[in-house]
C-alpha positions in Angstrom: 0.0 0.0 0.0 1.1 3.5 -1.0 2.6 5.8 1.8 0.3 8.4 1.9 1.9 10.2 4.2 5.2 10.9 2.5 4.2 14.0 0.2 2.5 15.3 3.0 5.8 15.3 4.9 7.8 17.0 2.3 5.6 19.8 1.7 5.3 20.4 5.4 9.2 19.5 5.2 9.9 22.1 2.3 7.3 24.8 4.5 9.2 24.7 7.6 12.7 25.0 6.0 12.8 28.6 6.5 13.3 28.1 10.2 16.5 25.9 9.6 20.0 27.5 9.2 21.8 25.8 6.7 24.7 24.0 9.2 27.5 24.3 6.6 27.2 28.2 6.3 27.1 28.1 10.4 29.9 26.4 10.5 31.9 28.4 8.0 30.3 31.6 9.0 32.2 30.3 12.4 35.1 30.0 11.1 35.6 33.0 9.2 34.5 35.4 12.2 37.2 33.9 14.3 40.0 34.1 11.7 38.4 37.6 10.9 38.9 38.0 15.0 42.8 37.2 15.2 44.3 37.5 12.3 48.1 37.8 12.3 49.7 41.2 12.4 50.7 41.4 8.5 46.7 41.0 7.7 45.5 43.7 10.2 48.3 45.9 8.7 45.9 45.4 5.1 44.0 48.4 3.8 41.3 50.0 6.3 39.0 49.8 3.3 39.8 46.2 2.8 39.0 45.2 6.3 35.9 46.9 6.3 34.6 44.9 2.9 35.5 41.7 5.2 33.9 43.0 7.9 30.6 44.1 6.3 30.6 40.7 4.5 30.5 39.2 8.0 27.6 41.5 8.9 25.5 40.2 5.9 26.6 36.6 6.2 25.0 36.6 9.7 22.2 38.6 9.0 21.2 35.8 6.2 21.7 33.1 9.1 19.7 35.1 11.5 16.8 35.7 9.3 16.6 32.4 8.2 15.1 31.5 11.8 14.1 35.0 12.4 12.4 35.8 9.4 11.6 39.4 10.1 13.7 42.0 8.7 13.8 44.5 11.2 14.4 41.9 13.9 17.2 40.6 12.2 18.5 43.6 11.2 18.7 44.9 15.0 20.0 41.5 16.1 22.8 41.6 13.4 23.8 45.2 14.7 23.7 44.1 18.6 25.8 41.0 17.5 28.6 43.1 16.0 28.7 46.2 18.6 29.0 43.0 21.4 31.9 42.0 19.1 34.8 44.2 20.7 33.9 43.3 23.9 34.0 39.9 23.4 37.2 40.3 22.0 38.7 41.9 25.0 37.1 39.0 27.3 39.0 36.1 24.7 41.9 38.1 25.1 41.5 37.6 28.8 40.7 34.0 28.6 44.2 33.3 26.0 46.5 35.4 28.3 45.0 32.8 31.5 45.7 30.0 29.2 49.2 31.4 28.9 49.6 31.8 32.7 48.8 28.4 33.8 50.3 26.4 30.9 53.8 25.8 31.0 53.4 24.0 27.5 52.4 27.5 26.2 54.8 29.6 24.2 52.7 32.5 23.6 49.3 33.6 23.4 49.2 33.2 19.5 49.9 29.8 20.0 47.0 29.8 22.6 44.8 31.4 20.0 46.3 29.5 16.7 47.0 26.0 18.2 44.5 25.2 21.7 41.5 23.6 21.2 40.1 24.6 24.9 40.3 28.0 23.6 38.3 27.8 20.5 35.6 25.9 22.1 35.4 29.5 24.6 35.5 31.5 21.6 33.0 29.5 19.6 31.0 30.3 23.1 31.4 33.3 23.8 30.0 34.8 20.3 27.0 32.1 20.5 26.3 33.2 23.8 25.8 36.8 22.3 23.3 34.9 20.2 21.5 33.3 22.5 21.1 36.6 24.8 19.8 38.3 22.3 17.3 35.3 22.0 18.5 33.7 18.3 16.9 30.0 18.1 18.8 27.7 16.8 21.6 28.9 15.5 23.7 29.2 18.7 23.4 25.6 19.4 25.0 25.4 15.4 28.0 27.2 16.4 28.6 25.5 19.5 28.3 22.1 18.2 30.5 22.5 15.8 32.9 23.5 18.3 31.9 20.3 20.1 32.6 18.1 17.0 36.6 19.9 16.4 37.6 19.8 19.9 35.6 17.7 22.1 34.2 20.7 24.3 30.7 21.1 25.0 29.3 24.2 26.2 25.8 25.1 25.6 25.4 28.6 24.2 22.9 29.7 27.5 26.1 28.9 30.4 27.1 32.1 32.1 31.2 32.3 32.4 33.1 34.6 34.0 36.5 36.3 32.8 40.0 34.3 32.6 38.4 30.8 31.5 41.0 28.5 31.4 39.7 24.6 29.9 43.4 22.9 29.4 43.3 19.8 26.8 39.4 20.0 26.3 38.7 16.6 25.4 35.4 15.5 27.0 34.4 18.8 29.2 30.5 19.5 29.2 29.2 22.6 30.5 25.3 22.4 30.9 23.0 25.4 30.0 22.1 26.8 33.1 25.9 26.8 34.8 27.3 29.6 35.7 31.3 30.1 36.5 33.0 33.1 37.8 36.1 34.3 37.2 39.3 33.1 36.6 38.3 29.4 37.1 40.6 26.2 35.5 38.8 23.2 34.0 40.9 20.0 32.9 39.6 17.6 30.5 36.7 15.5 31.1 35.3 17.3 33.7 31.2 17.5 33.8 29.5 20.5 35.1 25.8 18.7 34.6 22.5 17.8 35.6 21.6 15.9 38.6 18.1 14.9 37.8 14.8 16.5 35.2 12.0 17.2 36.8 8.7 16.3 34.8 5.3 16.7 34.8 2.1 14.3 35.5 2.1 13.3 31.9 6.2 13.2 31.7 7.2 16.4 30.1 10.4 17.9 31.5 10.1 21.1 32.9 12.6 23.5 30.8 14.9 26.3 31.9 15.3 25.5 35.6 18.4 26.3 37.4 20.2 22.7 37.4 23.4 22.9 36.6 26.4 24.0 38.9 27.8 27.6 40.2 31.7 27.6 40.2 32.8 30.6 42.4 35.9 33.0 41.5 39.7 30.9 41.5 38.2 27.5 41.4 40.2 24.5 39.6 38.1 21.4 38.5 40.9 19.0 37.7 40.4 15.6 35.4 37.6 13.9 35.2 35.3 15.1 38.0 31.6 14.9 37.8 29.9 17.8 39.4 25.7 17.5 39.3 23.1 19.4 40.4 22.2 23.1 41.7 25.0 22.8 43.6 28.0 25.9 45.1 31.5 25.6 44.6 32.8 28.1 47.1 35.4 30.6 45.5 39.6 29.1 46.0 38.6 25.9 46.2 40.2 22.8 44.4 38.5 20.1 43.0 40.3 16.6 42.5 40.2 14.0 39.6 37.6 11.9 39.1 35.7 13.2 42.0 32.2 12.9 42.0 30.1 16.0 43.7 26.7 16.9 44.2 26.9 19.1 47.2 28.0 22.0 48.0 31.4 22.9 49.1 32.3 25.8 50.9 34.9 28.4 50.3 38.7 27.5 50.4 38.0 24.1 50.3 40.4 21.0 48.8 38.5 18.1 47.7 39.7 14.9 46.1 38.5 10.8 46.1 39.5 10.2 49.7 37.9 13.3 51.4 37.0 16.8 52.1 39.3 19.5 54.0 39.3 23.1 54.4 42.4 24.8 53.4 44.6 26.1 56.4 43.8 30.0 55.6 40.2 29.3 55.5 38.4 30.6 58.7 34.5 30.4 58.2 32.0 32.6 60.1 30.1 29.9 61.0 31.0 26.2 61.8 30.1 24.1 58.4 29.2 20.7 58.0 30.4 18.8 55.3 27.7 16.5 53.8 30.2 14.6 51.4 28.7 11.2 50.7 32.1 9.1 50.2 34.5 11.7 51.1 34.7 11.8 55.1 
């Protein structure tokens, strides 16, 4: 028997297409803005007039991308202008993250190595401009960018995370940063760390709630090393040290040093308060 339902799907297929970004054009739209972001000293020594064509052909190429999920003129128009006044500020904060790179890795040679060479930081970059996106409320296409970050180094960060200045992700391979985390400044992440979810919440009839706060807050001057699994709404109180392969889903006050066997307070922390410690597995 005929499939009746199959031209019926491609016309409601070819309808909704508009809403779509084409992923190649993301992905090369990506590509371009970065190299467009840090290019070497003999290309930013080019004609003024030169730079500007590149940089107005950026302008359009994203204004195509936008409007191809929001298809309204004037809203893309204002989105596309927003983007690109964010851009210098962006810049400055990447600048910030490379020359944190630099600091901590003694690997590094120099921050255009950072820029040209690390993985960890063209996963921030990739994030950083779709997080622009995503502010400014841009369906779709943030999630483009930043899986296609994901796919060349390994690094997964949703477009919605909020991070601080200085990030520092060393190696890359295997990090996930959920949507609603939030980091402060100046905070180290080694590879395979997961800043995630600890459980989804759903309905009577089994639809997850979206856009709760479930993911975790690392305070200022935290390191995350290797392979630790952090879960839940959960604090990371600011100076404190996270071990390999530790597994977390409760808070942890200021100045603290955790790792696999247990839970201490570094010697110059003095809280106002006693704390308990509620570390299953790490007394």
């Amino acid at each position: 028997m005929e499939n009746s339902f199959l031209p019926q799907l491609h016309e409601r297929n070819k309808k909704a297409s508009s809403s779509f970004p084409d992923k190649e054009s993301a992905d090369d739209f990506v590509d371009q803005l970065f190299q467009f972001l840090f290019l070497p000293q003999t290309e930013r020594n080019q004609a003024f007039s030169d730079l500007k064509k590149e940089y107005d052909s950026l302008k359009s190429y994203l204004s195509t991308l936008v409007y191809e999920v929001v298809p309204d003129g004037g809203k893309t128009q204002s989105i596309t202008e927003s983007f690109f006044n964010a851009l210098p500020r962006v810049h400055s904060d990447l600048l910030k993250d490379a020359a944190s790179i630099m600091k901590h890795d003694p690997a590094a040679k120099s921050v255009e190595e950072v820029i040209v060479a690390y993985p960890g930081f063209y996963a921030i970059a990739v994030y950083r401009l779709s997080h622009e996106l995503y502010t400014l409320q841009v369906n779709l296409l943030p999630r483009l960018f930043t899986e296609y970050a994901h796919s060349k180094t390994g690094v997964d960060i949703h477009p919605g995370a909020t991070i601080g200045e200085g990030f520092f992700i060393d190696h890359g391979t295997g990090v996930v940063i959920g949507e609603t985390s939030i980091i402060g400044d100046r905070v180290r992440i080694y590879q395979a760390v997961t800043l995630g979810a600890r459980s989804f919440p759903a309905n009577d009839e089994g639809t997850l709630h979206r856009g709760l706060a479930r993911h975790p807050i690392i305070e200022d001057d935290v390191v995350i090393y290797a392979g630790a699994t952090l879960l839940g709404r959960i604090t990371i109180g600011r100076n404190s040290i996270i071990g390999g392969n530790v597994w977390l889903t409760d808070n942890i006050p200021a100045g603290s040093i955790v790792d696999q066997a247990r839970a201490r307070r570094s010697p110059n922390f003095v809280p106002e308060e006693p704390i308990e410690l509620a570390l299953r597995g790490y007394e």
